[in-house]
N, C-alpha and C positions, 0 to 999 in steps of 0.2 A: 820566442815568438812575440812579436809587437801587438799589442791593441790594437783593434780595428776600431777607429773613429769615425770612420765615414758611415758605419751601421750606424753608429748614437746620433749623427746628426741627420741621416736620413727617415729613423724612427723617430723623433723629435719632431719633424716639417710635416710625416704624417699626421700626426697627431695635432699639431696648433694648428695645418693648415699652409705656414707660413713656412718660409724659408730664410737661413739664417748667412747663405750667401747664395743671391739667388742669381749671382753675375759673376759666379767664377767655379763653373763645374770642368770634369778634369774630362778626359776622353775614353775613360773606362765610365761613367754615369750615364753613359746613354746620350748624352746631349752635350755634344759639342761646336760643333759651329751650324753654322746656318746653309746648308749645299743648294746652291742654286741650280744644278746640275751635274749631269754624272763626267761631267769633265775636268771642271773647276768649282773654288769654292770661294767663300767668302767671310772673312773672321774679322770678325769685330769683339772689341776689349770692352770687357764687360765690369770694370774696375767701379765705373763712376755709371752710377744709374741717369744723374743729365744728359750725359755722352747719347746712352741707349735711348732715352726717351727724343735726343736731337735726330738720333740716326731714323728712327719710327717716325718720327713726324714728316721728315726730310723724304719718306717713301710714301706719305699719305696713307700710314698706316695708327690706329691709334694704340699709345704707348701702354703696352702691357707688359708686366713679369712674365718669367718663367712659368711661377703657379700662377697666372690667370689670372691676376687682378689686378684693376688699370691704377697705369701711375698718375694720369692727370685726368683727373671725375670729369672738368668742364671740357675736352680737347675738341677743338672744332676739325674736322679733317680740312676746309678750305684756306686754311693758314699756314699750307703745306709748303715748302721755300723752293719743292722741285714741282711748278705747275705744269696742268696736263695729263698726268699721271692719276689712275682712278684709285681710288682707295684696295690695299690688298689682304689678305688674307694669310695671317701668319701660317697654316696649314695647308696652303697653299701647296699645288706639284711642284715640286722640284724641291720647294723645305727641308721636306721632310724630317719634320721635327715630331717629336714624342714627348708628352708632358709628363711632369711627374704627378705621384696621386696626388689629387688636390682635397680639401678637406670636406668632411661628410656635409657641412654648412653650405658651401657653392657648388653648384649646381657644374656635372662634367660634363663638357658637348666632347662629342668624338668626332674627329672630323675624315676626311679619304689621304689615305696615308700612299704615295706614287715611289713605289723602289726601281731600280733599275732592269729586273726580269719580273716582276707582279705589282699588282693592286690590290691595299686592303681597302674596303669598303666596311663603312661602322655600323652597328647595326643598330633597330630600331629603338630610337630612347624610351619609348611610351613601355617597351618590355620588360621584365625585370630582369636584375641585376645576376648571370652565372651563380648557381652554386657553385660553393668550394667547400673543399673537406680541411677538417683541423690542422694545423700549420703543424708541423713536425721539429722536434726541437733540432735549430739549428741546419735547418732546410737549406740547400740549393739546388735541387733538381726538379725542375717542373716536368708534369706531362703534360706533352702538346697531342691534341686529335684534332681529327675532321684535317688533317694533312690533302693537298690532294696526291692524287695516284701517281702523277706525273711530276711530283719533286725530289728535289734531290736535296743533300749536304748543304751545295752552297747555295740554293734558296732561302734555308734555315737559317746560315749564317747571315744572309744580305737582311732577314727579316727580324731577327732576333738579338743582331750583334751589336745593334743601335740601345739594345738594355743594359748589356757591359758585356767584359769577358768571358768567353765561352770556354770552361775548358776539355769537356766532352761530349759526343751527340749519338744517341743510341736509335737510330730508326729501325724500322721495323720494315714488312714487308707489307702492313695494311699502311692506313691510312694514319698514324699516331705514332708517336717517337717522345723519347727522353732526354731535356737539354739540362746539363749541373754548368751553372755558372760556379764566376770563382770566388763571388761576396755574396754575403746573403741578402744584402738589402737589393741587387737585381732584379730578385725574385718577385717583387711587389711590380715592377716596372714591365717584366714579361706578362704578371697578370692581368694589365692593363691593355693587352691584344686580345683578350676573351672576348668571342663573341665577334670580333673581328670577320665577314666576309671574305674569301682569296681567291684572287682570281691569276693565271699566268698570261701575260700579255693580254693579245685582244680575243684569246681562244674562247668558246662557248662551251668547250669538249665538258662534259662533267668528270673528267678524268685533273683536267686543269682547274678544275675550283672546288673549293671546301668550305666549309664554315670553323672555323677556331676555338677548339675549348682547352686553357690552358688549367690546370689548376694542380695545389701543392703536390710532390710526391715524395715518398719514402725510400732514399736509399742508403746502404750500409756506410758506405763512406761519408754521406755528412754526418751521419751518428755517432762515427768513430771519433770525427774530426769534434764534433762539439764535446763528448764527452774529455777528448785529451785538453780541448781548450778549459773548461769546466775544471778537473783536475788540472792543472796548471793556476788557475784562479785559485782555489784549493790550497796549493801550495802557497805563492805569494801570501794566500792569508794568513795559515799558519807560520809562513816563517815573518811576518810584521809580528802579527799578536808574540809571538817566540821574543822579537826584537825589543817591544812592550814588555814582555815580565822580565827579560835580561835585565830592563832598565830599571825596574821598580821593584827589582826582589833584593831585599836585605843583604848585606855580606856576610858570607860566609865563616864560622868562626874558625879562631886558628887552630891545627892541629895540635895535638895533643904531642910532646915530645915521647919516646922511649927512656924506660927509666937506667939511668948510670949515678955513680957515686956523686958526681959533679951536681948531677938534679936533684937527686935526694937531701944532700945537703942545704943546698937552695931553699928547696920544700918545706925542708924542716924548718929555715928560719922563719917564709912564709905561714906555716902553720902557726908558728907563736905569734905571728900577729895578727891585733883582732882584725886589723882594718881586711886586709887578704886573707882571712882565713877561707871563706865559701869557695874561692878559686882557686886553694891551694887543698881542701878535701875534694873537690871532685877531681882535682889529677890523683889524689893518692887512691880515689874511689874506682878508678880506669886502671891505673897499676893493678891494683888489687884484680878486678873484673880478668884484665889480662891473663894473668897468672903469671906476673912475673916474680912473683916472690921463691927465692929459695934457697937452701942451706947457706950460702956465702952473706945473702943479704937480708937474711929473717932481721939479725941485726937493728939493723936501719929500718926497717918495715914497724918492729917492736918499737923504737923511741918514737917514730912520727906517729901511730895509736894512741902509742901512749900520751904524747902532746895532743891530741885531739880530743882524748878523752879529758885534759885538762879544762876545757874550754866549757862540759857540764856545769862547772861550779857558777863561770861568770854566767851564763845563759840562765841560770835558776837565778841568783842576784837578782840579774834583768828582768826578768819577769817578776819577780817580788817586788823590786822595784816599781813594775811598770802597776800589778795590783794595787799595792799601797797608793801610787797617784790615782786610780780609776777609787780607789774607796773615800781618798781628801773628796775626788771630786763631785762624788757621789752625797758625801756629810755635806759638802759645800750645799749642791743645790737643795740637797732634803732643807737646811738651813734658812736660806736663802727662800724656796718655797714656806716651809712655815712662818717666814715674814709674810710674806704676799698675801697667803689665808688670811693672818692675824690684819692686816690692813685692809682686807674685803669685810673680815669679821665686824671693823669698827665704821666700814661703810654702811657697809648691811644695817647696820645699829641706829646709822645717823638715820635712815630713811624709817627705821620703825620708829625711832622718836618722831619725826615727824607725821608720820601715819598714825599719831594720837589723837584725840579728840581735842584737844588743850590747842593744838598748834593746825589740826587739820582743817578746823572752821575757816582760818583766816586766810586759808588759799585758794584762787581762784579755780573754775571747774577746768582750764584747759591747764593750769598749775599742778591741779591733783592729778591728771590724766597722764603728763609727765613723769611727776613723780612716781607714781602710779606704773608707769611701762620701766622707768628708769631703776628703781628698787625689784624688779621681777628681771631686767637684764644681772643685775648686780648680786641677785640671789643665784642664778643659774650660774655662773660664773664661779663664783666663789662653793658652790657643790659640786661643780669640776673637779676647782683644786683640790679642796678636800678628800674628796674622794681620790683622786692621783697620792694624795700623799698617803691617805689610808693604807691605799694599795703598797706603796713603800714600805710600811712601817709593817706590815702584814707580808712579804716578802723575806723581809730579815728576819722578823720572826719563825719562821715559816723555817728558813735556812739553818736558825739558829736550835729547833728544834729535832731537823734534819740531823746533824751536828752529833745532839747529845746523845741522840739514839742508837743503839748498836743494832744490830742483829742476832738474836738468840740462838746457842749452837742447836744444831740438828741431833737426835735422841731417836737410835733406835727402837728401845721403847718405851712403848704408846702406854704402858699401865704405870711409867712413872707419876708420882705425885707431883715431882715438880715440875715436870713441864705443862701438866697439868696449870697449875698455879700460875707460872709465866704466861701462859696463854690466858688465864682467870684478868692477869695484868695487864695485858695487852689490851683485851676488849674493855678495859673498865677506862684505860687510857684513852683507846679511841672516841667512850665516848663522852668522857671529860672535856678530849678536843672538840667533838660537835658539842657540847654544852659550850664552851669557848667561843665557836664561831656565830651560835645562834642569839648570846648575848649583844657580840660587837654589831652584826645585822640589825637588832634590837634600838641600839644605840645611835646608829646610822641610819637608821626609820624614822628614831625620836628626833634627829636632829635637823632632817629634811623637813617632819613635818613642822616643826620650830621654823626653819628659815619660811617657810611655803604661806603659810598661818596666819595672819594680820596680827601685831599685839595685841588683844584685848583688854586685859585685867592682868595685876602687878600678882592679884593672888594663883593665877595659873601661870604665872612664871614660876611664882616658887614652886609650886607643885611638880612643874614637868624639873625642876633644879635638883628638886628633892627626889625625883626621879633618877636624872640621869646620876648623884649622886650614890643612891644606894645600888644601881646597875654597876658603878663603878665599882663600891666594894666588893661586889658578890664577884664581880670577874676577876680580882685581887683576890679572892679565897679559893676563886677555880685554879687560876695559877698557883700559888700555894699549895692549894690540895694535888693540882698536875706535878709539880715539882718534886715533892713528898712521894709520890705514886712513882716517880720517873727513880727516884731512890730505892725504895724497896724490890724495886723490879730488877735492880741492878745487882741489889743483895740476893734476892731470890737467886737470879743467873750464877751467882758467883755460887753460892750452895749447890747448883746444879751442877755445875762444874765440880764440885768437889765430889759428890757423891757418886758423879761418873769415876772418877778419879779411883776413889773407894774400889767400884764394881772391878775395873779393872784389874785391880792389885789384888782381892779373893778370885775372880778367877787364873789368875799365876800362880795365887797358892795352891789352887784346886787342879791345872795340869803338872805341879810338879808334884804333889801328894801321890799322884796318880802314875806320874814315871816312876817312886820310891817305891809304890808299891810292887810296881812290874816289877823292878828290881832284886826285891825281896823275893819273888817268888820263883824267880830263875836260878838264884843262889842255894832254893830249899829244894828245887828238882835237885842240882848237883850234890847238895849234901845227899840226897835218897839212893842215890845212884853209888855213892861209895858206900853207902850203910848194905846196899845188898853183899858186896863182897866180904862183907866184915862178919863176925860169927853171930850166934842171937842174942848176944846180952848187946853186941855193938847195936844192934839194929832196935831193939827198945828203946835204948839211951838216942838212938837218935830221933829215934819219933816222939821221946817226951821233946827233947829240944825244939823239933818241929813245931809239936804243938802249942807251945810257949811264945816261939817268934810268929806263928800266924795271928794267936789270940792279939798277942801284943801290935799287931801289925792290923789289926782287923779295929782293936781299940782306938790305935792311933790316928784312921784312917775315920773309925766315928766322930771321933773329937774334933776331927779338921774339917769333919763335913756340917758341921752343928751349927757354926756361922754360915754355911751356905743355906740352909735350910730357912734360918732367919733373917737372911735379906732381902727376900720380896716385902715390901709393904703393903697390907691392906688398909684402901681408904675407912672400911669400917672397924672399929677397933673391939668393938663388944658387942654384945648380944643387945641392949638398952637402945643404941645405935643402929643399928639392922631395925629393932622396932620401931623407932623414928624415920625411918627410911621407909619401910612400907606405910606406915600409917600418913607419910606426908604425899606419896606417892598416887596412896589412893584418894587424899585431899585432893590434890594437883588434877587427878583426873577428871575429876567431876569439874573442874574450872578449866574451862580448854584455853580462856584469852590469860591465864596465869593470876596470879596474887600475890601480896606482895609480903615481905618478913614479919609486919606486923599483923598481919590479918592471921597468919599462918601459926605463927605464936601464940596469938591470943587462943588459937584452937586447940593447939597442942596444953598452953596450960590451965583448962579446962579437964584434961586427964591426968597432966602434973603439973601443978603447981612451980616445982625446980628447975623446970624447964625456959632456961634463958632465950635470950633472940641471937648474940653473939655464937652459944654452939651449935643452935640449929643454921645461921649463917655459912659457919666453917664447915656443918657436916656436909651442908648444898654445893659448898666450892668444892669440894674433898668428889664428888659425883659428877665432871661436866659429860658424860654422855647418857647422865640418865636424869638431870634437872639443868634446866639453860635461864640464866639471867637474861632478863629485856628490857629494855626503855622505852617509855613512850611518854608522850607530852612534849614541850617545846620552853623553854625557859625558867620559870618560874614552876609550872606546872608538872617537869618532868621528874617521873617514879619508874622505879626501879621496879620489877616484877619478876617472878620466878612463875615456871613453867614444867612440866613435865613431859621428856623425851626420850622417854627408855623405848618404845620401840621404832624411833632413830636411830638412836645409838645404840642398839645394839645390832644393827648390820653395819657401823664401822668397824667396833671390836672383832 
């Protein structure tokens, strides 16, 4: 089905107004030659708009388009080359021309339209313009009313056929009928008779005259016709867009062959090399997936694996490799960076030497005001980096800490001492680490406030030196004391380990003791059992024997049980101990924010004298659900306290 161009360009002239050939319409638009009469006609080529405007003027008519607007603004009609002749009227009788819509801007005259069986007469301009109802998508069938009574078909035709091709006419038996042209833009050109007077011949009959109301109407077949057109547009577009991604979609990659001896072999050499290895396992990965593996070619399925799984060794290499470069590169810039510090550090320096009094007098006020913003840029700058590198060096540590630490096995039970103890380490660890972190913050406070600070005096240099100094060693004994802590805990673990170790191998002793005994005692029914049949001295001799192997079997079965009875541990070992335990207990109460080993002791040897700090210490770690060590303070100022939490802990037990 073709595009219909003549609709876009006749929707187009509606709308500007204007027409884009306003001298070469066809003989379906309504407006084809100029009939001077119903005998003969008269055609004039409309190629060269001077031609037209020579032919108009030649008639004493003034030269105007199509759409209504004159070709030459100044035209005088007395300059006319055929004299005599009075000036005429393009709508003239006999014309019979019909204009196309002209634009909402110029003003439309309607002028008396003379056919060869009627007369329209226009109606009054001062009126307003026909109502019309909403154009329907794809419209060509108008309805026409106010018909008069007395017409027929070819009325219709003579009156309406000057709009374009007709290709059906539905009249009626009143006064109003249905005409579907064959293009849609007609349809504007039929509306253009609204409102139209009609009269047949010179009759007065009101049978022979009507008034004209054309306007849109709805019927099935344009609906059909536009939707197939629609769909058809539809089409075209998806198969362009179709033609677009054919052109811009990637190629496709190649299939994947079927596996035979010939490819596998291939394969196999592909796989040993590194360059083609990733293209030669996702074929073996697609065999596989297939399921083409079986009894003939396990074979060959098992070496290509097996060279595959060769290729582990070089990819761990590589990555060890690629580590080792990321940690050069890593020492480099930490390097590299602690230059940059160290040469802010000696900047920073140069601007507090001159921020002395010695050197500050002698600079001017907009000198100082400089140095002044330029030594507070050079300070913030340089606590950047420092801080970045802090962060570095606090990272690795961090990592390297990570590192040493294990995880302690899991102990299903809760009343062992040692695990106990490991947990005693862990928390003493943890808070070693915050004593750790709260110095370095410490240090990194002093030394902001140092850069921040104006120098003053050489003697609170030394002081905050003699500062950062001794924060130095004490973080030096923390680590130390951490180091030391991170050992015994490791000793501890390994003890715990063993004595799980231990528990295990007495209870194998204690269920095999326990199948011997079943043993024993199944074989002493069967001996009773033949001792019945036997005469009464058999049967005494067998009950002493009886009773010999139970006692014996009863002794044995004591002895084996005597280590089991002795391997639970109590944290309290003596009666001396239990009294140090209540009596610390009831100390502890009465101080609910705790107190610390020494306070605690000095109380206790007050009642005895022999009482040390070391074994009141270990009897408190030896209890953690019924006394709980705490920290509080912050560097320098942090102590250690004990608390009392037996009625905690005694709803975990």
């Amino acid at each position: 089905m073709k595009p219909n161009y003549s609709n876009f360009l006749y929707a187009w002239e509606k709308w500007t107004g204007t027409s884009q050939n306003p001298y070469n319409y066809s003989n379906t638009e309504g407006i084809c030659n100029m009939t001077m009469d119903s005998n003969g006609s008269m055609t004039m080529p409309m190629s060269d708009p001077n031609a037209w405007a020579t032919a108009m003027n030649n008639l004493g008519m003034p030269p105007i388009g199509i759409s209504g607007q004159q070709l030459m603004p100044d035209f005088d009609p007395s300059l006319g080359m055929m004299g005599g002749i009075p000036p005429m009227n393009p709508m003239m009788p006999g014309l019979g021309m019909v204009f196309n819509p002209l634009s909402q801007d110029l003003p439309v005259v309607k002028e008396i339209i003379h056919c060869t069986t009627c007369t329209l007469f226009p109606p009054n301009p001062n009126l307003p313009q026909p109502a019309t109802r909403d154009r329907p998508p794809g419209c060509k069938t108008v309805f026409v009313g106010g018909v008069p009574e007395n017409s027929n078909e070819q009325l219709i035709v003579e009156v309406f056929g000057q709009c374009g091709e007709i290709v059906a006419i539905r009249k009626s038996k009143k006064n109003f009928c249905h005409i579907r042209f064959a293009e849609e833009f007609t349809v504007d050109k039929a509306l253009f008779l609204s409102g139209y007077r009609i009269r047949l011949g010179s009759s007065t009959d009101k049978k022979d005259s009507g008034r004209l109301h054309v306007d849109f109407a709805q019927a099935r077949d344009d609906l059909y016709e536009w939707e197939c057109h629609q769909r058809m547009l539809a089409r075209e577009e998806r198969h362009r867009r179709k033609i677009e991604d054919d052109l811009f979609r990637p190629p496709s990659p190649p299939p994947i062959v079927h596996y035979s001896d010939h490819e596998s072999s291939q394969l196999g050499d592909k796989i040993k090399d590194d360059g083609k290895f990733p293209e030669a396992v996702h074929v073996l990965l697609t065999w596989l997936e297939r399921g083409e593996v079986n009894r003939r070619n396990a074979n060959n399925f098992y070496s290509m694996i097996q060279a595959s799984n060769g290729h582990i060794r070089r990819l761990t290499g590589e990555k060890s490799q690629h580590e080792k470069e990321v940690e050069e590169a890593k020492d480099k810039f930490k390097i590299a960076l602690a230059g940059i510090v160290g040469q802010f550090e000696q900047i920073v320096s140069v601007f507090q030497a001159a921020s002395k009094q010695k050197a500050w007098d002698h600079f001017t006020k907009a000198q100082r005001k400089n140095l002044d913003m330029w030594r507070k840029q050079a300070e913030e700058i340089r606590n950047m980096h420092s801080e970045q590198l802090m962060g570095i060096r606090r990272e690795e540590e961090m990592e390297m800490s990570d590192d040493d630490m294990e995880d302690p096995p899991d102990s299903k039970d809760s009343e062992d001492s040692g695990v106990s103890q490991a947990e005693a380490l862990k928390e003493e660890n943890d808070s070693l680490r915050c004593q750790l972190d709260a110095y370095r913050n410490e240090v990194e406070l002093l030394k902001q406030e140092q850069g921040k600070n104006q120098p003053m005096i050489s003697e609170e240099d030394n002081t905050r030196s003699q500062q950062l100094s001794f924060l130095q060693q004490a973080l030096q004994g923390m680590q130390k004391q951490l180091l030391k802590m991170r050992e015994e805990l490791k000793e501890r673990e390994a003890e715990l380990e063993k004595s799980v170790e231990d528990k295990q191998q007495l209870n194998n002793q204690v269920l095999n003791l326990k199948e011997g005994l079943l043993n024993l005692q199944n074989t002493d029914i069967v001996q009773l059992e033949k001792s019945q049949q036997d005469d009464r001295g058999g049967e005494e001799n067998a009950n002493q024997t009886s009773e010999a192997t139970v006692s014996t079997v009863v002794s044995c079965s004591q002895e084996k049980e005597g280590p089991q009875e002795k391997n639970p541990l109590s944290p309290v070992n003596s009666e001396r101990e239990a009294l140090l335990v209540g009596i610390i207990a009831t100390f502890l109460h009465v101080h609910p924010f705790g107190a610390s080993i020494e306070y605690i002791c000095s109380y206790l040897q007050r009642l005895d004298t022999k009482i040390n700090t070391s074994e009141v210490e270990a009897l408190l770690s030896r209890l953690p659900c019924t006394f709980r060590q705490e920290l509080s303070g912050v560097g320098a100022s942090l102590e250690k306290r004990w608390s009392f939490c037996g009625f905690q802990g005694i709803k975990s037990t």
